[in-house]
MARROLUM-721632 format. One line per 5 residues: number of its first residue (from 1); their letters; for each residue x, y, z negated of C-alpha. Coordinates in pm, 1 decimal. Each point is the difference from the previous one (the first is absolute). Layout:
! residues N
NUM	a	X Y Z; ...
This chain:
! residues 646
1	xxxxx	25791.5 9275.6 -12526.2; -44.9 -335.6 -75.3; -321.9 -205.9 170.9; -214.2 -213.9 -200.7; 92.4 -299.5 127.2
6	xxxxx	377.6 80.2 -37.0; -54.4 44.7 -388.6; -249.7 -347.3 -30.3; 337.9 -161.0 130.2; 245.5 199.7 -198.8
11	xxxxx	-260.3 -75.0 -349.9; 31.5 -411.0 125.2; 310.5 0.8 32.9; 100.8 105.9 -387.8; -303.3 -168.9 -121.6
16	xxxxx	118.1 -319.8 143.0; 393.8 89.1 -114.9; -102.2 75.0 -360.6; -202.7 -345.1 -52.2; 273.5 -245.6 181.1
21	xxxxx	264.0 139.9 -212.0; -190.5 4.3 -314.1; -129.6 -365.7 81.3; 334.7 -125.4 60.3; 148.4 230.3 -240.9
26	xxxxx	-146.8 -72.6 -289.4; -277.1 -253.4 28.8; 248.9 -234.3 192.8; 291.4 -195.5 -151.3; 287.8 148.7 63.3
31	xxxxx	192.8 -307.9 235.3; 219.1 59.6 233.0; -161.2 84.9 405.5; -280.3 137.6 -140.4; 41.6 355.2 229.9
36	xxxxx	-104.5 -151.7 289.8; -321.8 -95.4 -87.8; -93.0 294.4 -141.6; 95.6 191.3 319.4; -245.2 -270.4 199.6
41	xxxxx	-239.0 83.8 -305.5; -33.4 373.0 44.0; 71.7 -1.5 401.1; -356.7 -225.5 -25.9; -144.3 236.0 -206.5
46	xxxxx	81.8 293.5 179.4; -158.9 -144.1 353.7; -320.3 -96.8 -208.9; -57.9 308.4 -173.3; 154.5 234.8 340.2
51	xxxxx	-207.9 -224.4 292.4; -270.0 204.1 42.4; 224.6 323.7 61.0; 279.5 -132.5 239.8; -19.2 -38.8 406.4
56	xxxxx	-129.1 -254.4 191.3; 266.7 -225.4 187.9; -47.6 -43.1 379.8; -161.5 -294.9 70.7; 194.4 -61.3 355.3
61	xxxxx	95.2 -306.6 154.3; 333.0 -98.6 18.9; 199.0 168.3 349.2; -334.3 213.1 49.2; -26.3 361.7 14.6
66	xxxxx	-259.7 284.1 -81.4; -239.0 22.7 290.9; -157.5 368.2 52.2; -350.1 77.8 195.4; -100.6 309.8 169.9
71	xxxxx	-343.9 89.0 -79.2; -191.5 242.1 295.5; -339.6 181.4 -87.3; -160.2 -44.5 377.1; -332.5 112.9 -102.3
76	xxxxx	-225.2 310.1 136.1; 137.0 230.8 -223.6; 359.8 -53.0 134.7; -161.6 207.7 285.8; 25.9 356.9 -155.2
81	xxxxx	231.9 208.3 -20.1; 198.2 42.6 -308.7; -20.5 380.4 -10.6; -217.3 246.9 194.4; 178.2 1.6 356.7
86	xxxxx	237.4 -277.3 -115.0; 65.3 -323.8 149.0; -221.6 -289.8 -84.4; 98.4 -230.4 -224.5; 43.9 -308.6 204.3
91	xxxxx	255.2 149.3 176.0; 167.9 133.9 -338.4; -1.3 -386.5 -130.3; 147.9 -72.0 371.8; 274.3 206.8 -46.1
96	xxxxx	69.5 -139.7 -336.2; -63.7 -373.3 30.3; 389.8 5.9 134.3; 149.8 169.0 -314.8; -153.2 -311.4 -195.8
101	xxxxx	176.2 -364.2 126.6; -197.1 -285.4 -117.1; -52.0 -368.0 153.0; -348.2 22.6 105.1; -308.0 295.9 78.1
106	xxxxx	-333.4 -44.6 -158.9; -316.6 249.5 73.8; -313.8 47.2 -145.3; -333.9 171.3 21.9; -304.5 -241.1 -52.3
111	xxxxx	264.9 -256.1 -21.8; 324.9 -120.0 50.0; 211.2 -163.2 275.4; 345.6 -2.4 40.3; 144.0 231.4 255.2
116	xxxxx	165.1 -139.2 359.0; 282.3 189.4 161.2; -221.2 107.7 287.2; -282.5 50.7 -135.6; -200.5 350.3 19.9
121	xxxxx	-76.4 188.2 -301.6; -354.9 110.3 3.3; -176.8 147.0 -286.1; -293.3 -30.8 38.8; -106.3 -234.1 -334.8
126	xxxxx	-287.5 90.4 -217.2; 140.7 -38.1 -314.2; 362.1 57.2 -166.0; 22.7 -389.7 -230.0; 355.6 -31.9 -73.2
131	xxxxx	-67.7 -323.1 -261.2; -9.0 -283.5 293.9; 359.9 190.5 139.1; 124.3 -82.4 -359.1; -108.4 -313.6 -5.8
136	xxxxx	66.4 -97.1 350.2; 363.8 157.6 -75.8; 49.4 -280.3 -269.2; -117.8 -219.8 149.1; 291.8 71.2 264.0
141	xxxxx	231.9 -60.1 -279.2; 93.8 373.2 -51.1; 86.5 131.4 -325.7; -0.2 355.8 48.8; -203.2 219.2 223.9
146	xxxxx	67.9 394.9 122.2; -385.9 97.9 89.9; -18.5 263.8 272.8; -366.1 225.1 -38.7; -176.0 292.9 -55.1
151	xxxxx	-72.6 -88.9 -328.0; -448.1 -11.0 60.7; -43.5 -410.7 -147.3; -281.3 -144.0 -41.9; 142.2 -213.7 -266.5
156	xxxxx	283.8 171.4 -139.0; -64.1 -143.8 -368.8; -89.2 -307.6 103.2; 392.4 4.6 220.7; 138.8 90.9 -305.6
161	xxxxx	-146.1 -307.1 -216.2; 53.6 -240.3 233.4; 393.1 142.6 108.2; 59.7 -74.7 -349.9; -167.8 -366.8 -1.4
166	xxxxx	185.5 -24.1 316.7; 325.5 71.7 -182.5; 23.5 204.1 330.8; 254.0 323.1 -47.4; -243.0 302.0 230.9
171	xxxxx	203.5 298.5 144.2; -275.8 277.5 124.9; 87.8 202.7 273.8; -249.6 288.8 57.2; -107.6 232.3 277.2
176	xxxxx	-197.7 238.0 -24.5; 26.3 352.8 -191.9; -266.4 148.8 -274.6; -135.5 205.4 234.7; -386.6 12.4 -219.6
181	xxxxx	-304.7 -137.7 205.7; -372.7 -59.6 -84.9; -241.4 -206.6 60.3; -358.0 -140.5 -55.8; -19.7 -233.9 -237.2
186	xxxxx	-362.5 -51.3 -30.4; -346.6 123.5 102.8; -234.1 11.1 -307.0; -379.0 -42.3 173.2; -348.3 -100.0 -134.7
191	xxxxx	-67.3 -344.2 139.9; -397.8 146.1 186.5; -135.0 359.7 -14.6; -353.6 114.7 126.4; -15.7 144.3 347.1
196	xxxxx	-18.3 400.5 -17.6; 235.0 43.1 -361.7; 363.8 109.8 -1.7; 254.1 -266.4 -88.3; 297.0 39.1 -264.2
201	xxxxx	301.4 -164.7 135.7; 294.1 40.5 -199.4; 367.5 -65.1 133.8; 301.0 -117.1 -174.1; 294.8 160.5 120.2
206	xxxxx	348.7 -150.0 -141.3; 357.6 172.0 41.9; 329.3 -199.9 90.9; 391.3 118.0 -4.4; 165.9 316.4 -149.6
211	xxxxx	85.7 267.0 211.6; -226.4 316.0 11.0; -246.4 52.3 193.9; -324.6 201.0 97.5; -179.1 76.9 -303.0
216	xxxxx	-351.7 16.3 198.2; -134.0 -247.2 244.6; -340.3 -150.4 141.3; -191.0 -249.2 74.9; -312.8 -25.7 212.6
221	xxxxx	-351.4 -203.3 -15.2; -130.8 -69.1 375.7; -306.0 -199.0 85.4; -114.7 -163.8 334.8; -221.0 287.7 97.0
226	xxxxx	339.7 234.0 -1.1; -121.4 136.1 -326.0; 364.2 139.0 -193.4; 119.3 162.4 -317.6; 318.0 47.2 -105.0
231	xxxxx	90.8 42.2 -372.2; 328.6 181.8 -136.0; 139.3 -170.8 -338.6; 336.3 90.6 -167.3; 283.0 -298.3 55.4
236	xxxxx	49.3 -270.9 -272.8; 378.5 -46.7 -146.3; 174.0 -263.3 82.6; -163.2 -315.9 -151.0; -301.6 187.7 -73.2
241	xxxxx	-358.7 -31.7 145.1; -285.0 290.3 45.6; -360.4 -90.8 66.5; -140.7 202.2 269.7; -395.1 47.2 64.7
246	xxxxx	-173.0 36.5 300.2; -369.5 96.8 57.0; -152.6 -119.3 339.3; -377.5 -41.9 97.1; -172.9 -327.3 121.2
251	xxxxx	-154.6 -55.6 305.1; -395.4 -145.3 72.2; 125.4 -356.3 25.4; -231.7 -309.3 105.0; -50.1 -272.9 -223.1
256	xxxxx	152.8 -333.4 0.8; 376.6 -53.9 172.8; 37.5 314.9 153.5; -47.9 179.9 -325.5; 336.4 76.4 -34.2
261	xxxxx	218.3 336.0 31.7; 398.6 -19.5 32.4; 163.7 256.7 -149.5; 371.9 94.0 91.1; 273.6 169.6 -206.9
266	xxxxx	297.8 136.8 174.0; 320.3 212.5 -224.0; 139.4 270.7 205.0; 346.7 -51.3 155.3; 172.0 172.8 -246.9
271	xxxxx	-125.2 -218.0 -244.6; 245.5 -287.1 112.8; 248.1 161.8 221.6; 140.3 -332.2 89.0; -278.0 -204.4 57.9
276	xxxxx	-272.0 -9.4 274.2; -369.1 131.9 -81.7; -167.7 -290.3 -118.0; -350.7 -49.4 -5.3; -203.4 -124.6 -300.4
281	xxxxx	-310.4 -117.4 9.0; -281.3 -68.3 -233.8; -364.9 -121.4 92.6; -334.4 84.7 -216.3; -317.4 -155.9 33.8
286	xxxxx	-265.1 289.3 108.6; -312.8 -127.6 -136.7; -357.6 176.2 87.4; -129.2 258.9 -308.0; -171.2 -289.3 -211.3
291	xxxxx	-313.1 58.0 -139.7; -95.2 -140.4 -320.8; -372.2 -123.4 20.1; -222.2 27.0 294.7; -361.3 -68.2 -31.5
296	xxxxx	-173.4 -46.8 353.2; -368.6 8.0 -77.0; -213.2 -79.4 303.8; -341.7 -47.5 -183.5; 61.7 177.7 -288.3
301	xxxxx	-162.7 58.6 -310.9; 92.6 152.4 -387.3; 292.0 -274.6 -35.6; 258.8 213.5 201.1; -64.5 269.1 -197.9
306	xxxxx	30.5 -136.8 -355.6; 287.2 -225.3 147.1; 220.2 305.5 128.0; 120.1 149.1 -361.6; 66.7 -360.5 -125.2
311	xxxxx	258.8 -114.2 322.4; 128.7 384.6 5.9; 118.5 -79.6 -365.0; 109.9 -426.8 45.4; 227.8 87.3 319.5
316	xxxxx	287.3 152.8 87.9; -94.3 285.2 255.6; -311.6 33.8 -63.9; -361.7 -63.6 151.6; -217.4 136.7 268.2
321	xxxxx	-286.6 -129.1 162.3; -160.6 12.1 380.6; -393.3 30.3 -3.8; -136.5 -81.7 338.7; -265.8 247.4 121.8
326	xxxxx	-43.6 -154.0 319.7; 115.5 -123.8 303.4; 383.2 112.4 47.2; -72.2 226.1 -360.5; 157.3 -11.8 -360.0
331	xxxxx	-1.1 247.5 -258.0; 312.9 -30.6 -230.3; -115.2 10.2 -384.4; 245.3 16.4 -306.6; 161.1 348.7 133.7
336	xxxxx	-62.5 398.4 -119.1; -204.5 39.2 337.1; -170.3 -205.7 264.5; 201.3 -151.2 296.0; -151.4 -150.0 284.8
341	xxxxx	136.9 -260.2 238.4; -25.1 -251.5 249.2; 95.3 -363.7 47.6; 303.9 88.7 116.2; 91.5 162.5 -326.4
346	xxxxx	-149.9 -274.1 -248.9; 188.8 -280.8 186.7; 334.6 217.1 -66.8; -74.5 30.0 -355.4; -120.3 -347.8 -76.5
351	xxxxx	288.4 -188.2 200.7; 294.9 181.8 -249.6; -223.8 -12.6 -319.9; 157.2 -216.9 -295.3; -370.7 -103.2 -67.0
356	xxxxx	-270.0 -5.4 229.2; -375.9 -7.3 -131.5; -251.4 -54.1 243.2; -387.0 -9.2 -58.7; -189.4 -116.1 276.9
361	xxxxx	-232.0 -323.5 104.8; 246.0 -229.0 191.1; -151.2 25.8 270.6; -59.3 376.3 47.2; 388.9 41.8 -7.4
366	xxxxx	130.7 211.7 316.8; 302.7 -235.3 176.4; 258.5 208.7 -98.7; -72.4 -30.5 -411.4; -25.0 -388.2 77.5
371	xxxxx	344.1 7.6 163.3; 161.1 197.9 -291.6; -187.7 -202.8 -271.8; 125.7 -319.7 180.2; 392.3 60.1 -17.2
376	xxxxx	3.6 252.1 -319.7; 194.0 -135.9 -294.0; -266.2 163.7 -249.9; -373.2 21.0 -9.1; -305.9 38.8 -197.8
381	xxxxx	-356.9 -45.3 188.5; -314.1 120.1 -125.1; -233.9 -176.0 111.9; -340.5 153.2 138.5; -145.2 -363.2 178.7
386	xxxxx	82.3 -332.8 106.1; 321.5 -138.1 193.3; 318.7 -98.3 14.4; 302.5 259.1 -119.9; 284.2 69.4 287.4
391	xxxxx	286.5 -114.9 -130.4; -112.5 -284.0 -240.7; -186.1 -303.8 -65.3; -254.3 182.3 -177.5; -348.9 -29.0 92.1
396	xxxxx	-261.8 219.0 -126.3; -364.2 -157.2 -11.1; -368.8 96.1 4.7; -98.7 299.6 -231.6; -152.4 -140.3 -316.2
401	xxxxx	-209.7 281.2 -128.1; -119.5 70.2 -345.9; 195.4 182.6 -329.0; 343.1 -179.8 -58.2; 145.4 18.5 -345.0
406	xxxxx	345.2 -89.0 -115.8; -4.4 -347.8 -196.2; 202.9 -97.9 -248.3; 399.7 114.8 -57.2; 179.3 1.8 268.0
411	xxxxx	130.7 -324.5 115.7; 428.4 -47.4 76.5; 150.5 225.1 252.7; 233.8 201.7 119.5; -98.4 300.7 -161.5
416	xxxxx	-190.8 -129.9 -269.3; 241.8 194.3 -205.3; -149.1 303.2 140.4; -357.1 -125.6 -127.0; -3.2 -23.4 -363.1
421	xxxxx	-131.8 192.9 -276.6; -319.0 49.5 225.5; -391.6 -45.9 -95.4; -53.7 -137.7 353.2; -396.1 -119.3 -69.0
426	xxxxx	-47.0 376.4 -71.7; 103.0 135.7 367.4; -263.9 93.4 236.9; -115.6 -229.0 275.1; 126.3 -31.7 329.9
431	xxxxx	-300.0 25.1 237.6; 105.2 -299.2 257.4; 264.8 -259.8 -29.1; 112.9 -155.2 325.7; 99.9 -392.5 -0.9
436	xxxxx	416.1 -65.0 35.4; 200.4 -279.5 117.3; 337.3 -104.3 89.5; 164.8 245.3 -272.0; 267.8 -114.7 -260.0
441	xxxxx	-133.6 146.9 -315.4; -252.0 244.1 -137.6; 33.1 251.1 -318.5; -336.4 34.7 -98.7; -337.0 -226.2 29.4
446	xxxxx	-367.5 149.7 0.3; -349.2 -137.8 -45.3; -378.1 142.4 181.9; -168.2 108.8 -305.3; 268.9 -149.6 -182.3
451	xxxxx	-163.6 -394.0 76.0; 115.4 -220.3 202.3; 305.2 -106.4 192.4; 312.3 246.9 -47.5; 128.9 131.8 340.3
456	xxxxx	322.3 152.1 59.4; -41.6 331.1 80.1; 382.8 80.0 138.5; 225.2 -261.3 122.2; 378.1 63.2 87.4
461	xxxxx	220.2 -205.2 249.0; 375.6 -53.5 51.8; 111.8 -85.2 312.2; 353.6 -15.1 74.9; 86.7 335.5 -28.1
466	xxxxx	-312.6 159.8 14.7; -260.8 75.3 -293.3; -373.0 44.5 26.5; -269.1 84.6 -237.4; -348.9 5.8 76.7
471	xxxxx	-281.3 156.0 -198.2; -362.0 -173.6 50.2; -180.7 254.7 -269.5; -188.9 301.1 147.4; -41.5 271.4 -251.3
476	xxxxx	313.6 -53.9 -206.3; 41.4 382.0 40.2; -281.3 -8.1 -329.5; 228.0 -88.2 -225.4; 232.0 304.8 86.3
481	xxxxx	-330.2 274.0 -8.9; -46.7 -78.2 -354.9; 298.9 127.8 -233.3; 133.1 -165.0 -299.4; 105.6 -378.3 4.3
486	xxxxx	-226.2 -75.8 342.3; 234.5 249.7 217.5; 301.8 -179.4 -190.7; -104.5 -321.5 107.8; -32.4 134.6 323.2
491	xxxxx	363.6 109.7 -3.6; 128.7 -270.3 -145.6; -120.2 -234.4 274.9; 111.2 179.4 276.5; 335.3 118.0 -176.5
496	xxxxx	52.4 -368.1 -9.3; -43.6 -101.9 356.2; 175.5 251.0 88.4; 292.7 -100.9 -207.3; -20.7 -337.9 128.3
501	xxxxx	-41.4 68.8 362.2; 320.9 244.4 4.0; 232.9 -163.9 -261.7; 315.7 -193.1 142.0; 73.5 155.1 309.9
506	xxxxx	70.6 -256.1 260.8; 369.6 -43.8 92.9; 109.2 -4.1 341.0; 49.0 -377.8 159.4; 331.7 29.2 97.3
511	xxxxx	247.7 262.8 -88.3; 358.7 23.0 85.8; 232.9 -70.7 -303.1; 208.9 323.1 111.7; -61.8 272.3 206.0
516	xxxxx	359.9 119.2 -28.7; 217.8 -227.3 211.3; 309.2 5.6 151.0; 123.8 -116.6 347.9; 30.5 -372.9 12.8
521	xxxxx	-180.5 -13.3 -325.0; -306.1 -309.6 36.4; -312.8 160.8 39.7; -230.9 -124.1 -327.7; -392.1 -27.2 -99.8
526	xxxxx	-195.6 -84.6 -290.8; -291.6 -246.3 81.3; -277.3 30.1 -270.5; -171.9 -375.9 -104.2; -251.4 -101.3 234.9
531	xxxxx	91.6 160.5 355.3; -40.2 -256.7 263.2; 113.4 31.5 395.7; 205.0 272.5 -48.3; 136.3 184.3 263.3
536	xxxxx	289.2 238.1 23.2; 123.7 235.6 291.5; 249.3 235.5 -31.9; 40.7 318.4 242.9; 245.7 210.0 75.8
541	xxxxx	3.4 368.2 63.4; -172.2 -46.7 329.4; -259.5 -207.7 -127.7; 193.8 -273.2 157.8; -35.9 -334.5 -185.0
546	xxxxx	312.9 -128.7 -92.9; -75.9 -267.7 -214.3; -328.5 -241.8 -84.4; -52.3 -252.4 -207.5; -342.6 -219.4 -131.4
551	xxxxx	-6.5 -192.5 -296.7; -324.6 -253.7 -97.2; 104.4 -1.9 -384.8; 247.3 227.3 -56.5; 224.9 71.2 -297.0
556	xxxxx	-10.0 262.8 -251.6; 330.0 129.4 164.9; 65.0 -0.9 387.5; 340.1 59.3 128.2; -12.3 188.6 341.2
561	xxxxx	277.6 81.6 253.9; 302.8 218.2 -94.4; -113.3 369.7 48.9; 140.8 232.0 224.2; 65.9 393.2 -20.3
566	xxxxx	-299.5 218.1 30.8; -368.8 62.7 -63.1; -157.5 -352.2 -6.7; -378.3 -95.0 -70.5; -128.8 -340.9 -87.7
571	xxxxx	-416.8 -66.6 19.9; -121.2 -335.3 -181.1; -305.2 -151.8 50.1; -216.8 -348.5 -163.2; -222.7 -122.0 -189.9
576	xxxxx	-16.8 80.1 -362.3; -299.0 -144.8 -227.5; -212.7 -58.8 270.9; 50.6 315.5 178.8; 206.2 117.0 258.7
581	xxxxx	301.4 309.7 -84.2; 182.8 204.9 208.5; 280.1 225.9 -127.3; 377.3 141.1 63.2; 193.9 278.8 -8.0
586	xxxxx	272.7 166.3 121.8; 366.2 6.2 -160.6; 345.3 109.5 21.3; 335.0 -208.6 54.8; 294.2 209.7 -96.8
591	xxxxx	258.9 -21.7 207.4; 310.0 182.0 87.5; -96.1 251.3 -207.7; 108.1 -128.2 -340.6; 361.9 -98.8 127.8
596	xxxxx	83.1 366.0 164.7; -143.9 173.5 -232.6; 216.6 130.7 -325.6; 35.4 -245.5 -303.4; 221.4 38.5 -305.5
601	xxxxx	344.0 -178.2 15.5; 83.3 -94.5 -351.3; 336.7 -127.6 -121.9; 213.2 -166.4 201.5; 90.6 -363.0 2.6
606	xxxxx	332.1 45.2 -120.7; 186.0 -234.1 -240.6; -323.9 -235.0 35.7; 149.0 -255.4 -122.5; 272.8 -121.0 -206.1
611	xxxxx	306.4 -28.7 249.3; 57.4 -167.8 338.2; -65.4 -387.8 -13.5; -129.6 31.1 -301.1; -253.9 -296.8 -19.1
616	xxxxx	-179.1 -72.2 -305.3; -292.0 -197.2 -109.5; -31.3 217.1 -352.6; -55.4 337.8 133.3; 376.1 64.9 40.7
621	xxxxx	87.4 -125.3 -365.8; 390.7 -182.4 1.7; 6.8 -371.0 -87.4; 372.9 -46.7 39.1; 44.7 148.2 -364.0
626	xxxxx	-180.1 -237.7 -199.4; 137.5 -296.6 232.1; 322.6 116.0 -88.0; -116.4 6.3 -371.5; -84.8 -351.3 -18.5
631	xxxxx	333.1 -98.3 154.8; 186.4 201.2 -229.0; -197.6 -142.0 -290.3; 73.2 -346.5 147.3; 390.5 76.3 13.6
636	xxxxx	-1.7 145.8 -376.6; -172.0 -351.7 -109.3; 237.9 -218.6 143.0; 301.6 282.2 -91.1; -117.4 -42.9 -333.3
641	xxxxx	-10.8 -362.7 -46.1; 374.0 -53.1 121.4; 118.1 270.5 -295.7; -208.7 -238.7 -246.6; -308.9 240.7 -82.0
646	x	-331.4 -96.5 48.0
């Protein structure tokens, strides 16, 4: 049967026959000579309408000849055998490199070089790039290529699109067998789960080449204490994926950079019977069980217990509260029963809560609340005397005594939206109001017996990345033992600081741009605005540093070193808003892994392009037709003027 472009030809052809003989035919007077312009007439017809549909013409130079490349795939791959118990495949391509003459040897793997007569043939490249071999191979003035492989590119499409641009004619060689393999595509983990709860990782197992194989294999989930399952999941087909869970539990990880748990996925052997056992791993952050609110109440009095119910409702997790009895003594409110404790305890609770509420005088505070208070991201003091707050410029002055009344409506804030829609002169009194200074802004403004000079009974503070909100009133807790709109006021004010004390959780300094990297790949962070005298270290599996680097005014991206196969873990520190940072984490470079394991093939490169030496600058569209055309039409002209017609 006939091709398509065979009958686009054949249909030009008697299109452009039927209109030069009826122009000249009829339309034409009928002089003598007037056949051979209306053969140049329909030959220039026929190229004009045909172009598109016939071959391109070599574009060699005059006394040259076709020059041919041999293209070798020297990259880690080329080390396996190409069957179970068969040779490997370097030595295959050895043995055929002779069957296949050419003028000169290029190999590739990360790149390409052209190949000496005595040099070794190692395979030991990371990657399988054939695109610089075809390039480099035109560049050598080569016009057709036989490519020697195993068929596992990198950039097979990309070959193919630019063997065409090329004009570059691509003979594929392959070889390996279908033999079917597996292997891990990708680990599906939660970025940070609390310390204690089971983790859900979920694998991505993909299938490569044809022949049969076992229908059931395994895979296995080890951590760094030796803890191992395996799980048993049916084969994919060929081209076909299966997601695979796997259940594992958490250890009692530390805060800060060692709060991190590798986990690491192996197949079985018979998974890929080919390839070696290759190990996967993925790191999650192990965080300590966060608690939601914590109120530490050293001198307490009814405001924890009117305050619990609201918190327990405004955050996530919860809210409990520590009453101290006495030296080295707490009772734990907010729960079905009564739970004692020591310091020991509180500190634990108060260090991992989201939002820690402490009412105490400054000055009574035990050294171990002043240290957590001092470097926690989130806090609201309740003030029972005079000081200054840990952790902020607040300073809490002399107790003015008397019955303070809320003035007025509540001036612009934060949470003012929190605030309307309540009868504010109507609340109960608080029964002391402290003095404030150094704060940023205050919700609410009261009055003694409502005369005289309004005084901020809560101030809140911003400071870098931390957030503080002090409350000066005594006795607030009235407002919440009287129901109707009093104990909504009282909810609404807290629900509001709350809000604004947890909203917009801080983002880390710096963070690396990828945490999947291949060898050789730059290592990359994101700087947020701000960070001054920044200081990066990267460590190997050892701990060993392997690369530093200290920046006064750094970028928004840093460029570090090229990274190298293996577990790798980078720590940061600076300043940030005043305040000094330190963070890091570990992270995986991928390296042999990707190139030994299995990987579709695809189509091969054959007939990439349109012939040998074909070079074209219109994506292997002729011009020699519609040169010709003009000639032709040139010749008919000047035919036509020597017979007398115009």
């Amino acid at each position: 049967m006939w091709s398509s472009p065979l009958i686009a030809v054949f249909l030009a052809g008697a299109v452009a026959v039927i209109i030069a003989v009826w122009a000249y035919g009829r339309l034409e007077e009928p002089v003598r000579g007037r056949t051979g312009p209306g053969v140049l007439r329909g030959l220039s017809l026929f190229l004009i309408l045909a172009g598109w549909f016939l071959p391109q013409l070599p574009m060699r130079g005059i006394g040259t000849e076709a020059t041919h490349a041999l293209i070798v795939d020297r990259s880690l791959s080329m080390s396996l055998p190409t069957t179970v118990g068969g040779p490997s495949r370097a030595d295959s391509i050895t043995a055929l490199m002779a069957t296949f003459p050419s003028e000169f040897t290029i190999e590739f793997g990360d790149s390409a070089q052209v190949e000496g007569p005595d040099e070794s043939r190692a395979t030991s490249n990371q990657g399988s790039r054939v695109v610089p071999a075809l390039e480099m191979a035109r560049a050598q003035g080569a016009d057709s290529v036989t490519l020697l492989t195993d068929g596992e590119l990198d950039d097979r499409e990309t070959a193919r699109s630019v063997a065409i641009r090329l004009g570059l004619a691509v003979h594929e060689v392959r070889v390996t067998d279908e033999t079917r393999r597996l292997r891990i595509r990708m680990i599906d983990a939660p970025a940070s789960v609390d310390a204690g709860d089971s983790i859900r990782l979920v694998i991505e197992v993909t299938s490569a080449g044809s022949d049969p194989g076992p229908d059931s294999v395994s895979l296995s989930v080890r951590t760094a204490d030796g803890t191992r399952i395996v799980v048993g999941f049916r084969a994919p087909d060929p081209g076909r994926t299966v997601r695979v869970p796997a259940i594992m539990s958490t250890n009692s990880s530390s805060s800060g950079l060692d709060a991190w748990q590798a986990f690491d996925v192996e197949l079985s052997p018979e998974a890929d019977p080919i390839g070696p056992t290759v190990r996967h791993r993925t790191w999650v952050e192990v965080v300590p069980t966060a608690a939601g609110a914590v109120i530490v109440s050293v001198d307490a009095d009814w405001e924890p217990h009117y305050l619990l119910p609201v918190l327990n409702r405004s955050v996530a997790g919860g809210a409990r509260a520590w009453l101290r009895l006495g030296e080295n003594q707490w009772i734990r409110s907010g729960t079905d029963r009564m739970i004692s404790g020591d310091d020991d305890r509180v500190r634990r609770d108060a260090a991992r809560a989201r939002l820690l509420v402490v009412q105490a005088p400054p000055a009574g505070l035990p050294s171990w609340l002043v240290a957590i208070m001092a470097r926690h991201p989130r806090v609201l003091f309740l003030a029972r005397g005079s000081g200054t707050v840990p952790g902020s410029g607040i300073r809490i002055g002399p107790r003015q005594t008397g019955e303070w009344y809320v003035s007025g409506s509540p001036p612009a804030s934060p949470i003012a939206g929190f605030l309307q829609a309540t009868d504010y002169p109507a609340l109960p009194p608080a029964s002391a109001l402290y003095a404030l200074a150094g704060f940023d802004w205050s919700p609410l403004e009261m009055r003694r017996n409502r005369t005289g000079v309004p005084l901020p009974p809560i101030g809140a503070q911003r400071l870098g990345t931390r957030r503080r909100v002090v409350v000066a009133a005594e006795g607030m807790w009235r407002w919440a033992s009287r129901a109707g709109a009093s104990r909504q006021a009282y909810r609404a004010v807290f629900a509001g600081l709350a809000s604004w004390l947890l909203e917009a959780p801080d983002r880390s300094p710096v963070l690396l741009e990828s945490t999947q990297l291949r060898a050789d790949e730059h290592i990359r962070w994101r700087v947020a605005n701000g960070v001054r005298d920044l200081t990066l270290t990267l460590h190997d599996s050892t701990g060993t540093v392997v690369w530093s680097n200290t920046l006064s005014l750094p970028d928004s991206l840093v460029v570090g070193p090229r990274a190298s196969p293996g577990s790798l873990r980078y720590v940061a520190s600076g300043m940030v808003a005043g305040e000094s940072f330190r963070t890091g984490r570990p992270f995986e470079v991928e390296g042999s892994g990707r190139e030994l394991g299995a990987r579709q093939i695809g189509a091969p490169l054959e007939g990439a392009a349109m012939g040998a030496g074909a070079r074209s600058t219109s994506a292997g569209r002729p011009i020699w037709p519609f040169a010709l055309a003009v000639l032709l039409l040139c010749a008919e002209w000047f035919w036509r003027r020597r017979i007398g017609l115009r």
